[in-house]
C-alpha positions, -999 to +999 in steps of 0.1 A: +000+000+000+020+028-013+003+058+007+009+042+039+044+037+032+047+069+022+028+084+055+050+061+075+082+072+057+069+109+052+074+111+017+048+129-007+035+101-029+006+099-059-009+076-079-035+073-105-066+048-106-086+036-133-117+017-123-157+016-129-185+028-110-199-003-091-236+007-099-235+023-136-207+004-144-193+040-167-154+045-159-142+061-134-103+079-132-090+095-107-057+108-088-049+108-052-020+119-032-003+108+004-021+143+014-057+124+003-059+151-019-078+135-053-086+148-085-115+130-108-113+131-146-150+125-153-172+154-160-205+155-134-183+124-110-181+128-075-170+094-060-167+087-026-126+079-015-121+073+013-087+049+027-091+036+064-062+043+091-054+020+116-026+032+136+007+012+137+029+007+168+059+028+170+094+014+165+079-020+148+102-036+127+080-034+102+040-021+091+031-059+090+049-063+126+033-030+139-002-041+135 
C-alpha cells in the first residue's frame, strides 16, 4: 500500500486509478496523493474515496509487525 508507506516514511507520494462505478458500471479515473488530496477526470463524477487508518505501533520492525 503505497500511501501508507509513504505516511509512515513521510514522503509525498501519488498515484492514479482507473476503475468503474460499481452501480452504472461508466469509468471512473482519478488521482490521489499521500495528502488524500484527489482529482476526478469524469465530467459531473463525485466518488466517494475514502482509505481507512489503523494506527501502527511505534518502533515495529516493520507495518506488518506493527499491526
Amino acid at each position: 500500500m503505497p500511501f501508507v508507506q509513504g505516511l509512515i516514511r513521510g514522503e509525498r507520494i501519488s498515484g492514479t486509478v482507473a476503475t468503474e462505478c460499481a452501480h452504472c458500471h461508466r469509468a471512473l479515473h482519478f488521482s490521489m496523493d499521500s495528502e488524500f488530496s484527489y482529482q476526478v477526470e469524469e465530467a459531473g463524477a463525485s466518488p466517494v474515496l475514502f482509505a481507512p487508518w489503523s494506527g501502527v505501533e511505534p518502533g515495529a520492525r516493520s507495518i506488518i509487525d506493527g499491526f
